[in-house]
Structures are given as structure tokens and as C-alpha cells.
C-alpha positions as CSV (number, residue, x, y, z in Angstrom):
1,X,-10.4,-37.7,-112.4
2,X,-9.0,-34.7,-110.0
3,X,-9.5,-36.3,-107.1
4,X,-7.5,-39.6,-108.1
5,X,-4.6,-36.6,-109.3
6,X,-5.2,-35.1,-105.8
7,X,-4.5,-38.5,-104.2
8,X,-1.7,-39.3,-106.0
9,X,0.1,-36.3,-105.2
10,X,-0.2,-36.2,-101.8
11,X,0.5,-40.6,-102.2
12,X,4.0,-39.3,-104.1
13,X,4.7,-36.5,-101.2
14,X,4.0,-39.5,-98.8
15,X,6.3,-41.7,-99.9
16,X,8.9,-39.0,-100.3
17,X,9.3,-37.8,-97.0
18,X,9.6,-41.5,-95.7
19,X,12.5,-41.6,-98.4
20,X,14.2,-39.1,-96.8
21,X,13.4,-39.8,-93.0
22,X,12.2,-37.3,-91.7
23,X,8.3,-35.5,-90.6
24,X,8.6,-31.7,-90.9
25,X,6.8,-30.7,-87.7
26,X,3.8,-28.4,-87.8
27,X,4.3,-24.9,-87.1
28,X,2.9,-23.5,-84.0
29,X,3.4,-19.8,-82.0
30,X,6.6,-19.1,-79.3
31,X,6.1,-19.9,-75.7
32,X,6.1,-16.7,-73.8
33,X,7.1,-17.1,-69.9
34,X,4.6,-15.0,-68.1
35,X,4.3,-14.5,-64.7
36,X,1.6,-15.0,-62.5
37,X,0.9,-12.8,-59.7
38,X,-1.6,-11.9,-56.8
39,X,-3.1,-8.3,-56.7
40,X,-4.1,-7.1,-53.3
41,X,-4.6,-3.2,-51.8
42,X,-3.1,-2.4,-48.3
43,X,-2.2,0.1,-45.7
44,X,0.7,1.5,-44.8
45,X,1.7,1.3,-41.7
46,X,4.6,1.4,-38.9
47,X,6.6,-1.8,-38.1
48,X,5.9,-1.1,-34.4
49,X,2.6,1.2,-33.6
50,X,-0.1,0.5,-30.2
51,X,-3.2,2.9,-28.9
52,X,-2.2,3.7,-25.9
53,X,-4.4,3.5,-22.8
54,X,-4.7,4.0,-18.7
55,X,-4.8,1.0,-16.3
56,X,-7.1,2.8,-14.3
57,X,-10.2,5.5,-14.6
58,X,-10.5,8.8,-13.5
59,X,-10.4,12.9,-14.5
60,X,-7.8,14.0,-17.4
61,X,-5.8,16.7,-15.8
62,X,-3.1,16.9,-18.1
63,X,-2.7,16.1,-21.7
64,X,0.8,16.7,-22.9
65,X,0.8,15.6,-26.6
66,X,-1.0,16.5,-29.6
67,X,-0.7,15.1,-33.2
68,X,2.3,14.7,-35.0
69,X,4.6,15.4,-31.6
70,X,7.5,13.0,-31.2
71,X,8.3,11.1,-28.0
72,X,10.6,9.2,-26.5
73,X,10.3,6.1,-24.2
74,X,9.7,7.2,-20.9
75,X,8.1,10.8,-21.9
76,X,4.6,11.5,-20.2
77,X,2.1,11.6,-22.5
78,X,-1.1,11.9,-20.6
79,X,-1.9,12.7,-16.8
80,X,-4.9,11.6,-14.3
81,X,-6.0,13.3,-11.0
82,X,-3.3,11.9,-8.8
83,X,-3.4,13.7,-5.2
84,X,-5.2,10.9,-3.4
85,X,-2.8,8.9,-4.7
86,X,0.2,11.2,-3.7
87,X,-1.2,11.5,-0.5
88,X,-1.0,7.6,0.0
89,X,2.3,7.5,-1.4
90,X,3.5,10.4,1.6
91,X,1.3,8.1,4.5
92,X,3.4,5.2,3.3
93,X,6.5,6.5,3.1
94,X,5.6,7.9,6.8
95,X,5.1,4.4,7.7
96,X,8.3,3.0,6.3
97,X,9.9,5.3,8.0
98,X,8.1,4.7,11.4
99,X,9.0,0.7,10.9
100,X,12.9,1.6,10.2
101,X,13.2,3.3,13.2
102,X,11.6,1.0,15.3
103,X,13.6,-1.6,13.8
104,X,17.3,0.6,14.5
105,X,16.0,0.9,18.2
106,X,15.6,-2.9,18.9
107,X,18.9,-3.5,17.1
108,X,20.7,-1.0,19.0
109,X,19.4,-1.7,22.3
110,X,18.7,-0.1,25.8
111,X,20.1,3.1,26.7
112,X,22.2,3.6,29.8
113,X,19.8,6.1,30.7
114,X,17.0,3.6,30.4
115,X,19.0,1.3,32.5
116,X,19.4,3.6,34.9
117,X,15.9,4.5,35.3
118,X,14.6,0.8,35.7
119,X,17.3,0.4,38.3
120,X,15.6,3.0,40.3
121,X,12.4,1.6,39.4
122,X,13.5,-1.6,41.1
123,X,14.7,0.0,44.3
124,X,11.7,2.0,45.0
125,X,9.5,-1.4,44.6
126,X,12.0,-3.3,47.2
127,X,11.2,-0.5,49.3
128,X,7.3,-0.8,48.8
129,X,7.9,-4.8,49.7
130,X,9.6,-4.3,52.8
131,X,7.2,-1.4,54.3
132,X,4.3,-3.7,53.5
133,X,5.8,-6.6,54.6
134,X,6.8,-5.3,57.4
135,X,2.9,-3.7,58.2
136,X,1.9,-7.2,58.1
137,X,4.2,-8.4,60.3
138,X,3.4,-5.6,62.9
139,X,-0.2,-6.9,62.9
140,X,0.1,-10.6,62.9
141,X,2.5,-9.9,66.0
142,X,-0.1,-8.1,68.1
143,X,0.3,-5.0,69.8
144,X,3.5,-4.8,71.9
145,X,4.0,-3.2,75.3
146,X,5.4,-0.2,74.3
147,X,2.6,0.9,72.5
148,X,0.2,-0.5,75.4
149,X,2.1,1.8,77.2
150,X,1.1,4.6,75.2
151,X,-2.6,4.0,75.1
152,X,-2.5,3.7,78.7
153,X,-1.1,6.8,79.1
154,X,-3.2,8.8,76.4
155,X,-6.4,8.0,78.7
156,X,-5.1,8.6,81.8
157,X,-4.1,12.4,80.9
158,X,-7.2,12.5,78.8
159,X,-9.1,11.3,82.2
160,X,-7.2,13.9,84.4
161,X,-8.1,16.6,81.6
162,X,-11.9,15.6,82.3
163,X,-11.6,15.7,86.1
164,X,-10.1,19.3,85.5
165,X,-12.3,20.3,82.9
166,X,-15.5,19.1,84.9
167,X,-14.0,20.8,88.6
168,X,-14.0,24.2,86.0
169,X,-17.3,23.9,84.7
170,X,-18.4,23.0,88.3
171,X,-17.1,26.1,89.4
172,X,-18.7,28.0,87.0
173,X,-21.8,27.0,87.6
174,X,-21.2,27.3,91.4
175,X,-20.8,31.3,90.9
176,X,-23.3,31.6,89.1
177,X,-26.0,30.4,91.7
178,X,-24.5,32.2,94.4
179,X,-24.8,35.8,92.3
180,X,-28.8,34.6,92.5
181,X,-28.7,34.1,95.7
182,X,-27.6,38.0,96.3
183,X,-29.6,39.2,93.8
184,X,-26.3,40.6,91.2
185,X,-27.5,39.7,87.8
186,X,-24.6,37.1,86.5
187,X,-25.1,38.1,82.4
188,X,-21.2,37.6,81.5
189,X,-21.4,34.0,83.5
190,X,-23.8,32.7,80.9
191,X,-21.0,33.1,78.3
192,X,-18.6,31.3,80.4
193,X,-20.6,28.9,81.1
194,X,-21.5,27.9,77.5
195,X,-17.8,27.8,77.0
196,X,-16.7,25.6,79.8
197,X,-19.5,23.4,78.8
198,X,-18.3,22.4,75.1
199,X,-15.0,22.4,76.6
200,X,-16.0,20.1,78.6
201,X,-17.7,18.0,75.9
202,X,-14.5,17.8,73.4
203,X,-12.3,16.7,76.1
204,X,-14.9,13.9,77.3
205,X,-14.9,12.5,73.4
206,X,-11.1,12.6,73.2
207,X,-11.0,10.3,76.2
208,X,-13.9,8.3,74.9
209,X,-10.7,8.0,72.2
210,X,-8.0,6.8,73.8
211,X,-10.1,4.6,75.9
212,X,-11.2,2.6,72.6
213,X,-7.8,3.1,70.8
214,X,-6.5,1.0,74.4
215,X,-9.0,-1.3,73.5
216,X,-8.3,-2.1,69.9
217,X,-4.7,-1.8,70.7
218,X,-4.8,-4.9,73.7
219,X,-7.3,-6.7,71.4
220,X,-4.9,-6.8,68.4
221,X,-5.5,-6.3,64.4
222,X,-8.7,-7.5,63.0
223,X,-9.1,-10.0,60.6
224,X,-9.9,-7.8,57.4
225,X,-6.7,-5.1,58.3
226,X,-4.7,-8.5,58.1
227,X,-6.3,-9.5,55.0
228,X,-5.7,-5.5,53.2
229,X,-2.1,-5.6,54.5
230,X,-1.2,-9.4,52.9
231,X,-2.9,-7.8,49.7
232,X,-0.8,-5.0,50.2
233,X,2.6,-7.3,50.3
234,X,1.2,-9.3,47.3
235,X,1.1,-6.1,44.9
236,X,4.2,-4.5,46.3
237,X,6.1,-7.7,45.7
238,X,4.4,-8.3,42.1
239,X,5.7,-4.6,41.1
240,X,9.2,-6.0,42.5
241,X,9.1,-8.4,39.9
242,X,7.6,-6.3,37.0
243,X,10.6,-3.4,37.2
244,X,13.2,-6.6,38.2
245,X,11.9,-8.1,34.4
246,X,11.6,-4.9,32.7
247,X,15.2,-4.3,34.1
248,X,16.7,-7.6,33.0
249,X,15.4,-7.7,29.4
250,X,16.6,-3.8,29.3
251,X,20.5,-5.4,30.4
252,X,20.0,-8.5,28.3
253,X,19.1,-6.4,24.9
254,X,16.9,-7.3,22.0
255,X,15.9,-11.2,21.8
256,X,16.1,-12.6,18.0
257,X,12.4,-12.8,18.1
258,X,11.9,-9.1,18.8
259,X,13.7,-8.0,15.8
260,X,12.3,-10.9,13.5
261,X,8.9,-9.4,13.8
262,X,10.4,-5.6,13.0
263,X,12.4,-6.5,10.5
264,X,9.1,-8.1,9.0
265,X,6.9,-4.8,9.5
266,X,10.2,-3.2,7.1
267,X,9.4,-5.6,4.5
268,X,5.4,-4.7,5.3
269,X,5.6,-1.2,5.1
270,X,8.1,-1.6,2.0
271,X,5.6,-3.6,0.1
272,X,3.0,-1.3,1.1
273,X,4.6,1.8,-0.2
274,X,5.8,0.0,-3.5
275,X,1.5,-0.7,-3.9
276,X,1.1,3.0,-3.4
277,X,3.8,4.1,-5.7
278,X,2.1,1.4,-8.6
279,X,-1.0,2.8,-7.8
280,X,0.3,6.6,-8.5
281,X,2.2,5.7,-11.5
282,X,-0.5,4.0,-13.4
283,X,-2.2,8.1,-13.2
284,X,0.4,8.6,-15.5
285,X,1.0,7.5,-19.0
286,X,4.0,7.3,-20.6
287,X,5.7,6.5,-23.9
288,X,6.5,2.5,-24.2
289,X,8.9,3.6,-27.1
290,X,10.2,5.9,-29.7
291,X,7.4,7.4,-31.8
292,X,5.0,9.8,-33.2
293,X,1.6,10.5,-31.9
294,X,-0.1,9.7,-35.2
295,X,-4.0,10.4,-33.3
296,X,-5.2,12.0,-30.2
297,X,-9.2,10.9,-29.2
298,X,-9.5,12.4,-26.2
299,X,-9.5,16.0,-24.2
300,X,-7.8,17.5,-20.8
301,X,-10.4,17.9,-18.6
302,X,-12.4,14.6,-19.5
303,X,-13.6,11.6,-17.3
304,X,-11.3,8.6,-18.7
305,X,-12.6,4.9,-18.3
306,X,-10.1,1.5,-17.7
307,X,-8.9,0.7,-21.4
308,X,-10.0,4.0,-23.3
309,X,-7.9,4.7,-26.1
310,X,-6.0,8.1,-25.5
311,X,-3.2,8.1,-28.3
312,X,-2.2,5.8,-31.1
313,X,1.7,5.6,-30.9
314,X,4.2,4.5,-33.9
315,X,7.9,4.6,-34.7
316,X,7.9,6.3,-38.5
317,X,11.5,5.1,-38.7
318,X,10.2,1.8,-39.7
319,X,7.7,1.3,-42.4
320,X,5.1,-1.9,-44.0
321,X,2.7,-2.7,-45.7
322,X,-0.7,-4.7,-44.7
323,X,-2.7,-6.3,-47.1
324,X,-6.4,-5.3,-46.5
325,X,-8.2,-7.7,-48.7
326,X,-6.5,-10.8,-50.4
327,X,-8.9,-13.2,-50.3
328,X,-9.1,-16.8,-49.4
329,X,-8.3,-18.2,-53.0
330,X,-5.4,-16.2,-53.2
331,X,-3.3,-16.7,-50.3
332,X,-2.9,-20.4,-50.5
333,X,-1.2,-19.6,-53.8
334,X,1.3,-16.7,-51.1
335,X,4.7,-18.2,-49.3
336,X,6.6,-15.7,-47.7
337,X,9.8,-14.8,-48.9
338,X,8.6,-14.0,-52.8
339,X,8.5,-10.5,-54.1
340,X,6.4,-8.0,-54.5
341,X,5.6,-4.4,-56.2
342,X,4.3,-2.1,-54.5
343,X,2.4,1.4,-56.1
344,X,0.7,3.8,-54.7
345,X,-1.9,7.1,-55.5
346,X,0.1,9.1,-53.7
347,X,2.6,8.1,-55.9
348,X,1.5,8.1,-59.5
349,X,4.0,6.4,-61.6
350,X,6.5,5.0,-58.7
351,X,6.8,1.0,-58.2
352,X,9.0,0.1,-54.9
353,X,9.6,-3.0,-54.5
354,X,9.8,-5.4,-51.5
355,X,9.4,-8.7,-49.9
356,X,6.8,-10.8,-48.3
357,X,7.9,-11.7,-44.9
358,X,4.6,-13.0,-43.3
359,X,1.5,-13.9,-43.9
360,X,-1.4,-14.5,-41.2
361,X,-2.7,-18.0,-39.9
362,X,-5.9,-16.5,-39.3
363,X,-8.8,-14.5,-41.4
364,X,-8.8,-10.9,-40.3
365,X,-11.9,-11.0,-37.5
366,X,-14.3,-8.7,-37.8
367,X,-15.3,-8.1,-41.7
368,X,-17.8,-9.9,-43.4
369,X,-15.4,-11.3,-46.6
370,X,-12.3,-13.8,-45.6
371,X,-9.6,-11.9,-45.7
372,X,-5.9,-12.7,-45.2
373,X,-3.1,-10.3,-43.9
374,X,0.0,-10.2,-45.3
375,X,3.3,-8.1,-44.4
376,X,5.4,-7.1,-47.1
377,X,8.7,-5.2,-46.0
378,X,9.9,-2.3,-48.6
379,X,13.2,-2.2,-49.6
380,X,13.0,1.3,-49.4
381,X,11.0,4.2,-48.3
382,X,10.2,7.0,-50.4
383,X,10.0,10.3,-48.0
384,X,6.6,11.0,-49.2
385,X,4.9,8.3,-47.5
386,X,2.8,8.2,-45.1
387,X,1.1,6.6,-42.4
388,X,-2.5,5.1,-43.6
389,X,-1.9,5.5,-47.1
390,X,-3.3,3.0,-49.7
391,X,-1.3,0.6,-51.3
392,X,-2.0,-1.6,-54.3
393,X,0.5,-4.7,-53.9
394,X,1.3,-7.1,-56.8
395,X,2.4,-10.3,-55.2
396,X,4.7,-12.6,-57.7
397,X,3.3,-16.0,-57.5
398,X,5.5,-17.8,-60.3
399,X,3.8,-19.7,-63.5
């Protein structure tokens, strides 16, 4: 009985509502619009920051920065041993120098001073032809009467000399037997004697002389004195030539060739004191921009190696924040351009907020967990921040 008054009611409450036309909905809670967002932790770090190394290896002389100093581009920041590489700089230099004046002589020329020298030069070797040639001539000519005439008359005074020489020692030696013959000892005649007798001697050899030097004169140059004096002709008229060539290319300056080639040792010894200058320069490391030494690893006095890190580098004007560990199922839900909120524990109770303006193509090498990079720019910087601080970052990803 109650549950046919049951149905009938709800039959009569039926039939009503289709009367009227209308199905009263079933009540249900508000939709709340929530949104969704990422949740990463970061660093924070300078827009623009490097470590800083040297090219090149050797002993830290001079270290010029320590941490928190400001620098600008340009400023030295570290310096190597350098004074082998000075000292090439200076032989370099030297050689430029060398090879520019070299260069300025062969442009401007010979002297008249130089001229003037060669010129001599060129008469004293006509002179040397003609005495030679004229030597040569003399011999092949044979020996003319005049100086026939001379020899003949050399041995016949050197023959009357021996005939007088040889009645002397004659005499001499006549005395000297006839003082035996009396009995007077003739001691002082010995002496005489000895001296008439090598007297006698030299004046035989110098006709001996003259009668040979008649001979050779009559008979005429030998072969191998003709063949000295035609060698003599040949290198006094080679010289000729030599000072006549030396003296034309002095009148006819410097050919195009000439000053080709120096102008080419120029650029050489350029080049070759540019290398030296490079090479001196990378001793010395400098500031590639505006910044603040944020780290120093090294000491003044230690052995550096090619690549070792001396300073980390970054401009403080400019600061960011790096995600350290959103993960791979997060950033496919980033796009860059969406906002963020950033907090920090340095700042308990302070949101900034900012923008995402990159995210990286890559996984960040070297940790064992894939882990994305992201940059998110602040729109403002509190003054209390700091380099390396942590950030927790709250990235808006919509519904």
C-alpha cells in the first residue's frame, strides 16, 4: 500500500513538470578557474658571465684582481712571465727596422759619392788592361834592338870588369911570391889576397848574368811568360767590366725587381713582429667586458696550464634566473614568453615576478636526471640579490 502511494506521487510530480515544460536541473558546485603551473628551483645568475683563461702556459707573475674588484674591458687582470717574449718583440722590431731602411736606400738610389767612387774604380781597371795588355804585346813582339843593345853592352863592361879584376888578383898573387923569394914574410898579403879573390868571384857571376840575360833576351819570351801575361790581360779586362757594371747599374738606379723583393722583406718583417707582438699579448689577460670578479682559483707565483680557469667574470648590472632541475615532463608543458614568480630564501616573503624568455633545446650534460634550462628575465632586481643564490620559480602553465 505505501509503495503504490510512493509511486503515485512521484507519477503526479512527473506529469506536472511535463505540464509546465520544464526539468529543474540538478544542483551541482561552482567551477573555480585555477591555474596550473610548473615549480622549478634555479640559480641566479648574470646575463653575461665567462671564466676566464690564458691561451698559453707558463709562471703567474702578476695577479692584479681579487674577489669582488670591478673591471672594465680592457683592464689586465692577470700577468705571465713575458721577457722572452719582450725580447722577441725588440729583435723584431730591430728587423723591421733593418728591412725599412734597406727598402728607403734602393728607392732613393746611388749617391753621387758612390758614383764617384765607381768611376774611379773604372779608371784604375782601364789602366790594369792596358799595362797588361801592353806586357803581352812586348813579349809576343820579341826583344827589340834597343834592348839587344843593352845586354850587349851589360857583358861587355861586365867582361872588361873581369879582365881588370883578374889583372889585380894576378898582381897580388905576383907580390906575394916574390916577398918568398927574398925571404920578407908577406902576412898582410894573405888578407888582400882573400879579398881580391871574392872580388873576383862576384864580378865573374855578374857577367855569367848578363851573358844569359843576352841570351834570353835574343831568344825571345818563353811560352809559359806568354801564357801568365794573356792570363794577366784576361783578369784585368774582366775587372774592367765588373767596376764598368757596378758603375752602370749605380747611374741607372734601382730596377723594379730590386725593390719588389724589399718591399716584400717590409711585409716579412711586419708579419713577423705582429707574431711576436700576438705571442706577448696572450701573457696577458684582460677584461673581455664590464664586470665583477665574482671568483679567483689561482695564486701569483704559480705554474698556469693552456685553458686553466683563473677568474670567473660577470656584469652584475644584468641579472637571471636558470632553472637547475625542471624535468623532462615538465618542460614540454614551458613556451617562452609566459610568466613566472619568482621567491627566494634570501628573501622570505618577497615574490618578483618575470618572464620566460628561453628555454634550452638540449638536457643539461653532465647530471645523472634530464634536466631542462630555462631563462626567466626579472622585471626587477631587488638590491639584495646576489650572484649564486637559490631561486624557487613558479612557472604559469595555463589550465
Amino acid at each position: 500500500m505505501k509503495k503504490t502511494l510512493v509511486s503515485l506521487m512521484l507519477l503526479t510530480l512527473i506529469l506536472a513538470a511535463c505540464s509546465t515544460g520544464q526539468v529543474t536541473p540538478t544542483p551541482t558546485a561552482s567551477t573555480v578557474n585555477v591555474p596550473a603551473v610548473v615549480t622549478a628551483s634555479g640559480k641566479v645568475l648574470p646575463t653575461r658571465w665567462a671564466n676566464l683563461s690564458f691561451q698559453t702556459g707558463g709562471a703567474l707573475i702578476d695577479l692584479k684582481v681579487q674577489t669582488g674588484d670591478q673591471v672594465k674591458a680592457g683592464d689586465t687582470i692577470a700577468q705571465l712571465d713575458d721577457v722572452d717574449a719582450q725580447l722577441a718583440v725588440s729583435q723584431a722590431e730591430a728587423a723591421l727596422a733593418i728591412a725599412q731602411a734597406q727598402l728607403s736606400q734602393i728607392k732613393a738610389g746611388a749617391r753621387a759619392e758612390e758614383i764617384a767612387v765607381a768611376e774611379q774604380a773604372v779608371k784604375a781597371a782601364e789602366a790594369n788592361t792596358q799595362n797588361a795588355t801592353a806586357q803581352l804585346a812586348q813579349l809576343q813582339a820579341g826583344a827589340r834592338s834597343a834592348d839587344i843593345a843593352a845586354a850587349e853592352a851589360e857583358v861587355s863592361r861586365t867582361a872588361a870588369e873581369v879582365v881588370f879584376a883578374q889583372q889585380a888578383y894576378d898582381g897580388v898573387l905576383e907580390g906575394r911570391a916574390a916577398a918568398k923569394e927574398y925571404g920578407i914574410h908577406a902576412g898582410g898579403l894573405g888578407l888582400a889576397e882573400e879579398k881580391m879573390r871574392a872580388q873576383l868571384a862576384s864580378i865573374k857571376a855578374q857577367h855569367e848574368v848578363a851573358v844569359k840575360r843576352l841570351a834570353q833576351v835574343k831568344a825571345g819570351a818563353t811560352r809559359n811568360e806568354v801564357t801568365a801575361a794573356r792570363a794577366s790581360v784576361d783578369a784585368a779586362q774582366a775587372q774592367q767590366a765588373s767596376t764598368q757594371a757596378q758603375l752602370a747599374l749605380l747611374k741607372a738606379g734601382s730596377a723594379a725587381g730590386q725593390i719588389a723583393v724589399a718591399e716584400a722583406q717590409v711585409k716579412q718583417a711586419q708579419v713577423a713582429l705582429e707574431t711576436a707582438k700576438s705571442q706577448s699579448a696572450k701573457l696577458q689577460l684582460v677584461a673581455p667586458f664590464d664586470g665583477t670578479i665574482g671568483t679567483v682559483f689561482v695564486r701569483s707565483g704559480e705554474m698556469m696550464s693552456p685553458g686553466q680557469s683563473i677568474v670567473t667574470l660577470g656584469d652584475l648590472a644584468s641579472l637571471r634566473i636558470e632553472t637547475t632541475d625542471l624535468s623532462e615532463a615538465d618542460i614540454a608543458r614551458v613556451r617562452e614568453g609566459v610568466a613566472a614568480s619568482v621567491t627566494f630564501d634570501a628573501l622570505p616573503g618577497k615574490t618578483i615576478k618575470g618572464t620566460v624568455t628561453r628555454i634550452a633545446p638540449m638536457s643539461t650534460p653532465g647530471v645523472s636526471a634530464v634536466n631542462y634550462t630555462v631563462i626567466v628575465e626579472l622585471d626587477q632586481l631587488d638590491p639584495a640579490l646576489r650572484w649564486g643564490m637559490t631561486a624557487f620559480v613558479d612557472i604559469e602553465i595555463g589550465q
